[in-house]
DRENPA-3360 file (N, C-alpha, C; in nm, 2 decimals, always signed):
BEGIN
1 = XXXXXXXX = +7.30/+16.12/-5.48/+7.24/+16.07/-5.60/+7.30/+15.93/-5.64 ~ +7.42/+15.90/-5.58/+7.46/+15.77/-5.61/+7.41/+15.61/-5.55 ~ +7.39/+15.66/-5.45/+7.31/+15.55/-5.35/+7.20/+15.52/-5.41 ~ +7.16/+15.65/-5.46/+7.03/+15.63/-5.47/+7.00/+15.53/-5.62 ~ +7.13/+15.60/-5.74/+7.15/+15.51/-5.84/+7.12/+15.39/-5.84 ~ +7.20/+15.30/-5.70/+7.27/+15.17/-5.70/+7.09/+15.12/-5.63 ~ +7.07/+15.19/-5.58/+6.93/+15.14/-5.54/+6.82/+15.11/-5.62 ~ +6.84/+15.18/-5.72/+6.70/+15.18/-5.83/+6.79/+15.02/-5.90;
9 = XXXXXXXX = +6.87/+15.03/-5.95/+6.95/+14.95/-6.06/+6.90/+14.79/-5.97 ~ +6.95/+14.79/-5.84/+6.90/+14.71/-5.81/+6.73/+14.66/-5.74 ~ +6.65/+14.78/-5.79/+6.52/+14.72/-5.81/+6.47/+14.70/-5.96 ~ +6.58/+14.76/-6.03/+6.52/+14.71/-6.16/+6.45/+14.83/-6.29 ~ +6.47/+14.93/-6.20/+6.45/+15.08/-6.29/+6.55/+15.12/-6.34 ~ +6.60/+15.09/-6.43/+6.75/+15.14/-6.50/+6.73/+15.32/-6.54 ~ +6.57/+15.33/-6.58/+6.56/+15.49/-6.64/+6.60/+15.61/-6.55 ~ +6.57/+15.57/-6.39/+6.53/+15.62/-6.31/+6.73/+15.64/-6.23;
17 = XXXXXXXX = +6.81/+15.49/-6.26/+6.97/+15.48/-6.21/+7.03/+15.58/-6.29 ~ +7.00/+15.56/-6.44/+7.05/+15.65/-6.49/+7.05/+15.82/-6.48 ~ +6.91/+15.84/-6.46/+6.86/+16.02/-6.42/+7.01/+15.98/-6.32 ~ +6.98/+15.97/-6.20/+7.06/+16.00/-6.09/+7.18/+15.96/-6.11 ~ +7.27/+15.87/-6.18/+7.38/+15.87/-6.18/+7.44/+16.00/-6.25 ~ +7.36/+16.03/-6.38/+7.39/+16.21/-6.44/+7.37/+16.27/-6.32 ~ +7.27/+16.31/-6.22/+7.28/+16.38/-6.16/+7.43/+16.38/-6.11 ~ +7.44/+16.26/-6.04/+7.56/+16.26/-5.92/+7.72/+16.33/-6.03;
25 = XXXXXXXX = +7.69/+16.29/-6.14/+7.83/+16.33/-6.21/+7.82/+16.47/-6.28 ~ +7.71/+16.54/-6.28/+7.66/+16.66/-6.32/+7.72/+16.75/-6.13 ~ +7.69/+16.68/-6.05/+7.72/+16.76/-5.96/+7.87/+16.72/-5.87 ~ +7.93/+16.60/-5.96/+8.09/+16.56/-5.92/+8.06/+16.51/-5.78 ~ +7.96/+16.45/-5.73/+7.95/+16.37/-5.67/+8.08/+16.29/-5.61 ~ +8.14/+16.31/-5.47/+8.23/+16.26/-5.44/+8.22/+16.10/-5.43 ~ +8.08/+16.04/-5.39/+8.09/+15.90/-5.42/+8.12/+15.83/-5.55 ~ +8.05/+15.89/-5.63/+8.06/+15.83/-5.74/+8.23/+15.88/-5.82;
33 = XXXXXXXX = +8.27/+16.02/-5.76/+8.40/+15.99/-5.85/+8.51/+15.92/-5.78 ~ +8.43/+15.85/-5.63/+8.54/+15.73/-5.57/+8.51/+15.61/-5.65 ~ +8.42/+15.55/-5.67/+8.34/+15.41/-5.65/+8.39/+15.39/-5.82 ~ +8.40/+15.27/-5.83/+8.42/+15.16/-5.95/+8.27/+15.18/-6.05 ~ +8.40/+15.17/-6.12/+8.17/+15.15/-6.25/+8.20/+15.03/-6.28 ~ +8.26/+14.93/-6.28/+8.30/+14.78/-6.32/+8.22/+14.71/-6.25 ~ +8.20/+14.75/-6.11/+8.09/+14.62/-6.05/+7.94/+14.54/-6.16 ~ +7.92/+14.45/-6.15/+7.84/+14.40/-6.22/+7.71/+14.45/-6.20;
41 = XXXXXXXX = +7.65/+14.49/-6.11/+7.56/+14.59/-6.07/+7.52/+14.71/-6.17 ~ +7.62/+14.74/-6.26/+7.58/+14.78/-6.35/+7.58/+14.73/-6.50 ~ +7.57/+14.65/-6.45/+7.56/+14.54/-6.63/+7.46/+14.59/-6.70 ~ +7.33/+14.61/-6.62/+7.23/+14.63/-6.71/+7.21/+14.77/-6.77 ~ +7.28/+14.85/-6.75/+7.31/+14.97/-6.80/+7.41/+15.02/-6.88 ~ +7.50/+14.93/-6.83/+7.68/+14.94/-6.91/+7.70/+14.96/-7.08 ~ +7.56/+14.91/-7.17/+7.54/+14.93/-7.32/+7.52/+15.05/-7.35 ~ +7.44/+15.17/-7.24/+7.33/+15.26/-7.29/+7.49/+15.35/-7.29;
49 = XXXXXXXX = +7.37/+15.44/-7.42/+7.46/+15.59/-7.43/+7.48/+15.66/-7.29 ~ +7.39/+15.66/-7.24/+7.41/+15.71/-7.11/+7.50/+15.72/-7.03 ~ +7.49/+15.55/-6.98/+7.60/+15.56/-6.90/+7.76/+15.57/-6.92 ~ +7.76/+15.57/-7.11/+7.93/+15.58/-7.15/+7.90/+15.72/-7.11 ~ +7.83/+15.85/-7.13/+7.82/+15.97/-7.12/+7.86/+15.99/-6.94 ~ +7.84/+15.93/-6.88/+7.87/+15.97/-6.73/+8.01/+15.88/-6.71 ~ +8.06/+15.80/-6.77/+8.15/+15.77/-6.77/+8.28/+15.85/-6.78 ~ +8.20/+15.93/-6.93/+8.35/+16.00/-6.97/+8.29/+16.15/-6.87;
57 = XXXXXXXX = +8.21/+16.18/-6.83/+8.17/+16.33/-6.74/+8.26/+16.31/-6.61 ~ +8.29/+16.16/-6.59/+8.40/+16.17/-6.48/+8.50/+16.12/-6.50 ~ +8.55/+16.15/-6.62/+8.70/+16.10/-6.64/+8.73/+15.95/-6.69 ~ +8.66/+15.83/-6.73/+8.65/+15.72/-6.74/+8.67/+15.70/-6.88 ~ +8.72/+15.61/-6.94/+8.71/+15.53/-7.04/+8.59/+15.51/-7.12 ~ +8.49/+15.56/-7.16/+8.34/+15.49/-7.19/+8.37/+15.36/-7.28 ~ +8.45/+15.41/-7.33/+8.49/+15.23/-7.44/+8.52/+15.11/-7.34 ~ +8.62/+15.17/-7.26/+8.66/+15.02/-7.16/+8.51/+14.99/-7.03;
65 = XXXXXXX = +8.44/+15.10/-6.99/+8.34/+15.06/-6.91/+8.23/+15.02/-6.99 ~ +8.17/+15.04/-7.13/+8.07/+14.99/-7.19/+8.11/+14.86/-7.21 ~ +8.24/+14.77/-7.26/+8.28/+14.68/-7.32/+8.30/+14.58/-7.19 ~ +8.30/+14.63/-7.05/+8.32/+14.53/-6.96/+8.21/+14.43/-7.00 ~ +8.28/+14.30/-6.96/+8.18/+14.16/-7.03/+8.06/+14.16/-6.87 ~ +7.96/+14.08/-6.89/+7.89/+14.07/-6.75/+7.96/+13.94/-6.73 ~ +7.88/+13.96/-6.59/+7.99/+13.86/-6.50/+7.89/+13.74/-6.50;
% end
């Protein structure tokens, strides 16, 4: 589910990055509880409740990953 995240994000479906990044962290997803959430690839999502929610579902900071600045 995370690939598949980073693939929608970068065609521009954020609704669709987000479904699947919940998924990937709903099912602890070993990519995603390797992989950085700071890359700027996620800028356009980094505001939503959402992704502070998968944030903190894998252990993350949602305050310090929402507040990263874009690059």
């Amino acid at each position: 589910a995370t690939p598949l995240a980073v693939a929608y994000l970068g065609l521009g479906d954020t609704a669709r990055a987000l479904d699947h990044l919940e998924a990937a962290a709903a099912a602890r997803d070993p990519y995603l509880l390797q992989m950085s959430l700071t890359p700027p690839w996620f800028d356009p999502i980094r505001a939503q409740s959402r992704f502070a929610a998968v944030a903190r579902a894998i252990g993350l900071d949602p305050v310090v990953m929402t507040r990263l600045s874009p690059r």
